[in-house]
Backbone as CSV, one residue per row, in Angstrom:
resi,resn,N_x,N_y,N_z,CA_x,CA_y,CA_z,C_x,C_y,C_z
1,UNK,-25.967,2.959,-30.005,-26.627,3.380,-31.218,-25.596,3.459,-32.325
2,UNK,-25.822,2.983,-33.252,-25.082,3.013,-34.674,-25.509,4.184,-35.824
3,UNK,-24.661,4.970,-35.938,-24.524,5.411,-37.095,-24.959,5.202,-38.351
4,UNK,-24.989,3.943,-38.432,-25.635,3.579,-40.132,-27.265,3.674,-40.002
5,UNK,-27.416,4.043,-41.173,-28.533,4.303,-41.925,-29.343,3.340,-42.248
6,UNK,-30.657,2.210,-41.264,-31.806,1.367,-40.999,-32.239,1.646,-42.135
7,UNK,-32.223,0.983,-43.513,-33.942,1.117,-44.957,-34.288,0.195,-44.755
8,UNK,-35.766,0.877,-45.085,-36.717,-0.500,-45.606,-36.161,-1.258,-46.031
9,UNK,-35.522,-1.421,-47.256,-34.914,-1.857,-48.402,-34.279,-3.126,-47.703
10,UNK,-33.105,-3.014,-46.320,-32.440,-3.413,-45.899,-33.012,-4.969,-44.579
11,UNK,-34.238,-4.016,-44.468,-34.855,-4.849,-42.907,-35.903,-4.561,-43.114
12,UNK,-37.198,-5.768,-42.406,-38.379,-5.781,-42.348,-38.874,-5.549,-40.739
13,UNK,-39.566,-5.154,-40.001,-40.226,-5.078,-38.812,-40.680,-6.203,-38.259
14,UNK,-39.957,-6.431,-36.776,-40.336,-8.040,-36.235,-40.415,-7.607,-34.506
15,UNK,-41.296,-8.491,-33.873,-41.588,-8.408,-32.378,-40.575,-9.183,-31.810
16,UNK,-40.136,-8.033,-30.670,-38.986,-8.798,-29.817,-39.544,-9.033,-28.663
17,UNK,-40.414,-8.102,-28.099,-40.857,-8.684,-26.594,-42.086,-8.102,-26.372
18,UNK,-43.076,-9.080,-25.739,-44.120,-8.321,-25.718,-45.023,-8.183,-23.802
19,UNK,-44.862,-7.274,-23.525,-45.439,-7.159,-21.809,-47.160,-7.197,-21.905
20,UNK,-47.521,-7.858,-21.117,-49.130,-8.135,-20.971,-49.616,-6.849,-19.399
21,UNK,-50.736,-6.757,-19.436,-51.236,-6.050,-18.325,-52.870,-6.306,-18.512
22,UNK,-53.279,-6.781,-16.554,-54.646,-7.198,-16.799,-55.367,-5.741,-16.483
23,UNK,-56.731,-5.925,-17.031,-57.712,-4.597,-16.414,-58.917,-4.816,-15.950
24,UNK,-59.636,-4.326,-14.703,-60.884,-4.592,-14.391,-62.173,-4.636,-15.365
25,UNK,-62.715,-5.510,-15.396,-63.579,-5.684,-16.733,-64.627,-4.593,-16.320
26,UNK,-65.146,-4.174,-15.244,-66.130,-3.148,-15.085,-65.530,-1.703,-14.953
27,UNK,-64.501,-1.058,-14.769,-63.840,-0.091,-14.552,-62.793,-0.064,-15.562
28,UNK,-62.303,-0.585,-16.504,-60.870,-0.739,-17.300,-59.766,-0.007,-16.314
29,UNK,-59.739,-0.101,-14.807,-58.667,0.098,-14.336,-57.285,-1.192,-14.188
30,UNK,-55.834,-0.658,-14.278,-55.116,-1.530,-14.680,-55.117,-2.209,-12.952
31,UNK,-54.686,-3.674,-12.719,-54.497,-4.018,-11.754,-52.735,-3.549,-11.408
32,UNK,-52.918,-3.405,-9.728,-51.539,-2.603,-9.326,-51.084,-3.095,-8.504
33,UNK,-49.907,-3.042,-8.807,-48.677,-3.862,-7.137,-49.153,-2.920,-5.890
34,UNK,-48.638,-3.040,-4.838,-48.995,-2.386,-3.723,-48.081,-1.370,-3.327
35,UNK,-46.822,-1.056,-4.168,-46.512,0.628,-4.849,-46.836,1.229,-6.122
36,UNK,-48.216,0.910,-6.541,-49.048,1.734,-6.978,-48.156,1.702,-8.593
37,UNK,-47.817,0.708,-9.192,-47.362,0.549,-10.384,-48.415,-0.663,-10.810
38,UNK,-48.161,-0.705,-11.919,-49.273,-1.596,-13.223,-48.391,-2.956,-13.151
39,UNK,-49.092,-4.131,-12.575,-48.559,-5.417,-12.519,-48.552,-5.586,-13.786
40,UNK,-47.635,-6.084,-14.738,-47.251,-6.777,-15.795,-46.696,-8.283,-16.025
41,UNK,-47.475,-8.568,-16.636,-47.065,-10.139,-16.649,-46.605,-10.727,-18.641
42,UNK,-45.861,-11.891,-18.346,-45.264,-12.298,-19.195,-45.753,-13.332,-19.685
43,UNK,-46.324,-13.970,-20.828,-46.831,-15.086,-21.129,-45.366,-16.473,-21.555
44,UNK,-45.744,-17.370,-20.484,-44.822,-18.422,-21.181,-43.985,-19.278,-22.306
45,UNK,-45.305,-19.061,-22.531,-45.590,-19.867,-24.158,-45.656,-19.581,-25.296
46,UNK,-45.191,-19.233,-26.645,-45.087,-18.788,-27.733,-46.186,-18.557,-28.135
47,UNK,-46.473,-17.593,-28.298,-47.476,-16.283,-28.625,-46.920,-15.824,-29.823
48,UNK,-47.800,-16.434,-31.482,-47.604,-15.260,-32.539,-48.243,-14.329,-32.610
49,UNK,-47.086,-13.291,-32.275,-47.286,-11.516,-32.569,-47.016,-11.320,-33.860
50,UNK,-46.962,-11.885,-35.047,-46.389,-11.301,-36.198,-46.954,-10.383,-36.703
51,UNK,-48.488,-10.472,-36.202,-50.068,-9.502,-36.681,-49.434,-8.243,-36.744
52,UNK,-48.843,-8.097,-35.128,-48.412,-6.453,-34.891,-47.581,-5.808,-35.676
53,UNK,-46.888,-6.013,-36.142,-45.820,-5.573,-37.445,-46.738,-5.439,-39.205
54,UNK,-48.327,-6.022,-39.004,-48.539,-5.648,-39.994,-48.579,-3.958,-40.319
55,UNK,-47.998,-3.790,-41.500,-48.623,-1.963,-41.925,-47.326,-1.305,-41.448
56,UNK,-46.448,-1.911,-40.344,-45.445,-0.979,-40.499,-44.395,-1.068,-41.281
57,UNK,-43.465,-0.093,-41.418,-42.451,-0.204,-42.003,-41.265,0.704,-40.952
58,UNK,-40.024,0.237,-41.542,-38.661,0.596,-40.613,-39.236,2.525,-40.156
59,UNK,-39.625,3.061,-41.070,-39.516,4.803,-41.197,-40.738,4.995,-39.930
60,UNK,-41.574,3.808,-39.368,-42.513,4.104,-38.442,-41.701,4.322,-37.492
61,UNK,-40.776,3.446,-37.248,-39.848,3.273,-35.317,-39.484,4.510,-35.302
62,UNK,-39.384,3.969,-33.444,-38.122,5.006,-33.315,-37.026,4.389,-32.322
63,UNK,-35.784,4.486,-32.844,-35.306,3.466,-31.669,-34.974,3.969,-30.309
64,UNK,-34.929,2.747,-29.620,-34.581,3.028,-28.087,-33.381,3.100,-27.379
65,UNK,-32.531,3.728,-27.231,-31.380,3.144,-26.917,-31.217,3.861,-25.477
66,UNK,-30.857,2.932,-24.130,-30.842,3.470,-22.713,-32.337,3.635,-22.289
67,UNK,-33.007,3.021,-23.080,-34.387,3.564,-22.314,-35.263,5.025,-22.762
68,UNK,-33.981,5.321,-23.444,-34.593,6.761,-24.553,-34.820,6.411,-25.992
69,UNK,-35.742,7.277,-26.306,-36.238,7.218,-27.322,-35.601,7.843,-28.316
70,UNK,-34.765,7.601,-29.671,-34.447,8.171,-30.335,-34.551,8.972,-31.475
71,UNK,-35.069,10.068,-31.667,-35.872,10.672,-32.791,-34.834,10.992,-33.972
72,UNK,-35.110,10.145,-35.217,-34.290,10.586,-36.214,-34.495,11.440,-37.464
């Protein structure tokens, strides 16, 4: 994690990775590996996400660093 100070001003909001998960169409339960975790799958093929970044701005995030969430 860096010290400096993320503005709007500086950077715009962009998708780095995006995880898929299927769900039973009659139950919306997630489908599960057989230790009881949420199978996630990855799409191959270039998928524009740019949609998702509409409306936000930098002051929405929060960053992640180690897997933690960083509240600033």
């Amino acid at each position: 994690m860096s010290d400096k100070k993320i503005r709007d001003e500086d950077y715009c909001v962009a998708v780095w990775d995006v995880t898929f998960y299927l769900i039973d169409k009659e139950t919306d339960e997630p489908a599960m590996n057989d230790d009881g975790s949420v199978r996630e799958f990855h799409a191959d093929q270039h998928i524009d996400c740019s949609n998702l970044t509409d409306g936000l701005s930098v002051d929405d995030l929060e960053e992640i660093v180690s897997n933690e969430i960083v509240r600033s």
